[in-house]
N, C-alpha and C positions, 0 to 999 in steps of 0.2 A: 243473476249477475251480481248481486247484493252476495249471497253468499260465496261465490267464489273471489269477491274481494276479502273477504273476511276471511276466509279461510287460508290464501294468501299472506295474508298481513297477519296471521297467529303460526305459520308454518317457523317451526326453529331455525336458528342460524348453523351451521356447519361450526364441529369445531375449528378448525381452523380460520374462521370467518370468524369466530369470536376472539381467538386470538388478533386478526388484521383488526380488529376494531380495539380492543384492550388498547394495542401498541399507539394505533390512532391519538388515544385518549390520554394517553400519556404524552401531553405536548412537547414538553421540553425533549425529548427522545425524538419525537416525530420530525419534530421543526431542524432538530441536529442532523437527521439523516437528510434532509432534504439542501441544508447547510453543506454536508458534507456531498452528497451528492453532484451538486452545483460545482463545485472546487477541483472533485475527481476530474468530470466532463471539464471543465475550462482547460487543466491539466493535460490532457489527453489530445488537446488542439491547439498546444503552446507553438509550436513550428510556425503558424497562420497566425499566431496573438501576439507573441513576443519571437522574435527573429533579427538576425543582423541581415537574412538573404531574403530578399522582394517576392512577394508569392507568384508573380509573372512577370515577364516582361515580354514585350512587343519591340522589335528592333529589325529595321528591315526587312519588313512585313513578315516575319519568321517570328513563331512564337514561344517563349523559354520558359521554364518553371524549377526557377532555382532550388525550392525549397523541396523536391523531389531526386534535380541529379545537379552534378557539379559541373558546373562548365567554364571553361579558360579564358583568360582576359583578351584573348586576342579573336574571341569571336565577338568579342564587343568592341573592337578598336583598338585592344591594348598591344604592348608589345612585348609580353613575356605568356608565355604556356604553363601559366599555374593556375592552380583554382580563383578567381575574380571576387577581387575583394569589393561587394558593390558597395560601400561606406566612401569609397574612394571619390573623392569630388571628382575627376576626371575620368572614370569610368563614367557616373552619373549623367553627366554634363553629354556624352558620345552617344549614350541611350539615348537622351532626350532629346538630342538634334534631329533621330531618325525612327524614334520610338516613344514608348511613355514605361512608366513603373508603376505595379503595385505595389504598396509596400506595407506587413503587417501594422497594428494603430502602433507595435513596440517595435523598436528599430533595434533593440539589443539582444540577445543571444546571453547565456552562462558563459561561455566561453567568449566574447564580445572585446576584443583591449583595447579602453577607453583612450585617448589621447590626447584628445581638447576639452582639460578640466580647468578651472582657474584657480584650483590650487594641488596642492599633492594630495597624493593617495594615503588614508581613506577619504573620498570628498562627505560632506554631509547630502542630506535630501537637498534637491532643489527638482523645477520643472520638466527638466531633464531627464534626469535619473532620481526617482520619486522617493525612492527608498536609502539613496545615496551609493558611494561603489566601495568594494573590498580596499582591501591594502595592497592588492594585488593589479588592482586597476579593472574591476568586474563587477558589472552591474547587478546590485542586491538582490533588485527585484526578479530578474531575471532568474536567476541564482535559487529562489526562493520557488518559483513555478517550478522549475526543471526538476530541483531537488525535493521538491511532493511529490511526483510523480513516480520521480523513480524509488522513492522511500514508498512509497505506497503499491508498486508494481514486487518489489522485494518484498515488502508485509504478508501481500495478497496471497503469493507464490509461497511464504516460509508458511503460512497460516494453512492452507491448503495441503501444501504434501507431508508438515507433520501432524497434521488433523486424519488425514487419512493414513499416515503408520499408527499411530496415539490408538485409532477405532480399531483398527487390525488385530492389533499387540493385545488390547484390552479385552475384544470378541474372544481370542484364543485363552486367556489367563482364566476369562471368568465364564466361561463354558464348557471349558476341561477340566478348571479345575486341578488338583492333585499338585504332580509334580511339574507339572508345566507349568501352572499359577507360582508354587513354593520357587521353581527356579527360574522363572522369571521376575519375580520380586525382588531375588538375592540380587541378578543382575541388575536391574535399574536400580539397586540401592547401591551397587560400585557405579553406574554408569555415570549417575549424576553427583557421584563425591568427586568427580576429578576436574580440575580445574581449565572452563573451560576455556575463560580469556589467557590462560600462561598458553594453551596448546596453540588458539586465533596467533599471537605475538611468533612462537616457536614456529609454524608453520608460514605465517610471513614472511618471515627470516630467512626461510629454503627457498620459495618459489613468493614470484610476486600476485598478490589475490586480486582478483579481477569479480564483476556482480557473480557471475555462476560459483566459481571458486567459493565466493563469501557464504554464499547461498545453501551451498553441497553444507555445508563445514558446521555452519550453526543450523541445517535440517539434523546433521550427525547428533547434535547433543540438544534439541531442542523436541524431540517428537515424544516426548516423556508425560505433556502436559496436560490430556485427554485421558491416558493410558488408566489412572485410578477410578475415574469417574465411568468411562466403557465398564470396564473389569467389574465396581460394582452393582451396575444396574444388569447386567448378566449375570452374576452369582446370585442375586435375586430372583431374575426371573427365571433362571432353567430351571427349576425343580416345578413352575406352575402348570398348574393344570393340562394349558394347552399345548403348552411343548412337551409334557411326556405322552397327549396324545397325541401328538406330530410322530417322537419317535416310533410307538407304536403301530402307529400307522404306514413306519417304514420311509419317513422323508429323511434326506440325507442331512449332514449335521450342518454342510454350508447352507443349504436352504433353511432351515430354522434358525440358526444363526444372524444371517444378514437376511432374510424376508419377513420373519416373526418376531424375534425378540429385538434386533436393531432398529425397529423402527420406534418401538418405548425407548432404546438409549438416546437416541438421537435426541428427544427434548430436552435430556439435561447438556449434553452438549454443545446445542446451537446456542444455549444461553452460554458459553463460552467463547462464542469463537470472536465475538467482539472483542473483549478483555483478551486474547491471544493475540490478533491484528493489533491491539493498543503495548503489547510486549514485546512484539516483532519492530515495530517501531522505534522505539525504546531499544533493542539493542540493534538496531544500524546506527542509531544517532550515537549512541556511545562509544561505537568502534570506530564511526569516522572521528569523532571526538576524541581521543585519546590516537588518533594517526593509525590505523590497524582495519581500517573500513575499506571504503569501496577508493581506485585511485584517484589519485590527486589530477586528473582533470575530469573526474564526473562532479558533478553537482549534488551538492551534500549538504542537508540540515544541520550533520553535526558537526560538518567546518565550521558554517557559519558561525556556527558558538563558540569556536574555537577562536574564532576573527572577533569577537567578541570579547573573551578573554583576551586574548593578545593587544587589543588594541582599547584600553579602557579608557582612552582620550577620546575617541568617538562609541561612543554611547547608545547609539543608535542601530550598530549593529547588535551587540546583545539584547538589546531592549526588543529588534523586530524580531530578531531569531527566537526570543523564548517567547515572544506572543506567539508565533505562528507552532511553536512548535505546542506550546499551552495548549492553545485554541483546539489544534488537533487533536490531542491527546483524552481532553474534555470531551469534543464529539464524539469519540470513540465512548467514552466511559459512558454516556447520556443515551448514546444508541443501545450500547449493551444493558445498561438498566430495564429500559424498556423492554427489550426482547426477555430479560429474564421477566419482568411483571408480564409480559405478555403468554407466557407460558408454564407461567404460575400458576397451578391447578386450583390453592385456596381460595383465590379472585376471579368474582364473576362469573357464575355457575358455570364452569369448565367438568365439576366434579357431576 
């Protein structure tokens, strides 16, 4: 018994095990993922957190769930067939005589128009509305939830399908080699001389950009970013050992490619894809920022800064808009640190 504890507790950790532990050990990394983590999930159930529509209602022993489908004021008493505005005291009041409300702990929605402020718009923080409201009459905080999410559902998605053309592009350059590396090098050295916010601006101009639109447009000029780092961990390793005994042995060129040699690319990569998500970030905030982003009724981090800008009598908006967006930006960098230390061969017998 003695010895199969012992033998047990001297059995080696997996690489990868040493990696989950490296990253562990890197607190400030660890505690940011976990940071950031927490934020995403809140995010993700803003509908139930922050909402101007009641997550149920009971009315007439029939039971509603506003925050699902849209239903008309006149199945609650009212007298017009549009969608129910439940803020309305006299909706409220018609529920409650013959029902009850749930209603998110946030009673405001990004698109929320505030009306009983006691002074004009922008108002400051108060109990109310904690973070204060736009110049537009829309509550901060609200504003601030909706628009991480959807900055961070755009990050996730641009970081993803130019990560996976970047590996593609780069598998083929520096596995073939020759003329295909030589011309596809020429290319991505026009592709990425051309300027890509005059094209974002020009094609605005023609058609109005919506999140997929924005999305298509900067995967077109942003899948570049990978492309050097694939390319050279492949021109490295195909001449080794075991890939000319793969060829030899007659395996096909996509199976040595993406089953043998990509799976050594892949660690210098994953220590990038943080620092890519923290760039992807970075240009939505700039394009809504500069008016060229996602439309003016989604909910946008880099409005907010723009309401910031615009409005440098209240102080409060650029003050929360560059903390949150700081903050964010920071996690990202503290998480990627870490996954780079964590995948650092020199640290912590990895070698």
């Amino acid at each position: 018994m003695t010895t199969t504890i012992i033998n047990q507790a001297a059995k080696p950790l997996s690489i990868n095990q040493l990696r989950i532990k490296r990253f562990k050990q890197n607190r400030r990394g660890y505690i940011s993922l976990w940071i950031f983590i927490v934020c995403f999930v809140f995010s993700l159930f803003a509908e139930v957190i922050i909402n101007n529509k009641p997550i149920m209602i009971q009315y007439h022993g029939e039971l509603y769930f506003p925050i699902i489908k849209n239903y008309p004021e006149t199945d609650f008493g009212g007298e017009f067939n549009t969608t129910t505005n439940y803020l309305d005291p006299m909706i409220n009041r018609k529920i409650r005589q013959d029902g009850f409300i749930i209603w998110p702990p946030f009673r405001y929605s990004y698109n929320t128009l505030i009306y009983n402020t006691a002074s004009t718009f922008p108002t400051p923080p108060s109990s109310e509305h904690w973070l204060g409201t736009t110049d537009a009459g829309f509550d901060v905080l609200a504003n601030i939830v909706y628009g991480f999410r959807i900055s961070m559902f755009f990050a996730i998605l641009l970081t993803l399908i130019t990560s996976i053309i970047g590996i593609f592009i780069g598998a083929l350059q520096g596995y073939y080699g020759g003329n295909i590396d030589l011309f596809g090098q020429r290319f991505i050295e026009i592709w990425s001389g051309l300027p890509v916010l005059f094209v974002i601006i020009l094609l605005s101009s023609i058609m109005p950009l919506n999140f997929w639109w924005l999305l298509a447009i900067t995967v077109i000029f942003g899948w570049m970013g990978l492309v050097s780092v694939v390319r050279a961990e492949f021109l490295r390793t195909r001449n080794f050992d075991y890939v000319r005994a793969a060829r030899a042995l007659g395996v096909s060129d996509s199976k040595i490619m993406f089953k043998h040699i990509l799976p050594n690319a892949m660690v210098a990569t994953l220590t990038f894809l943080p620092f890519i998500l923290c760039g992807s970030i970075t240009t939505l905030t700039s394009l809504d920022f500069l008016g060229f982003g996602l439309p003016l009724d989604a909910p946008s981090l880099g409005r907010l800064l723009l309401q910031g800008k615009n409005n440098l009598q209240a102080p409060w908006l650029g003050i929360t808009a560059f903390i949150v967006i700081a903050t964010l930006l920071s996690l990202l960098i503290f998480i990627g640190e870490a996954v780079r230390d964590a995948f650092d061969p020199n640290k912590g017998g990895l070698r």
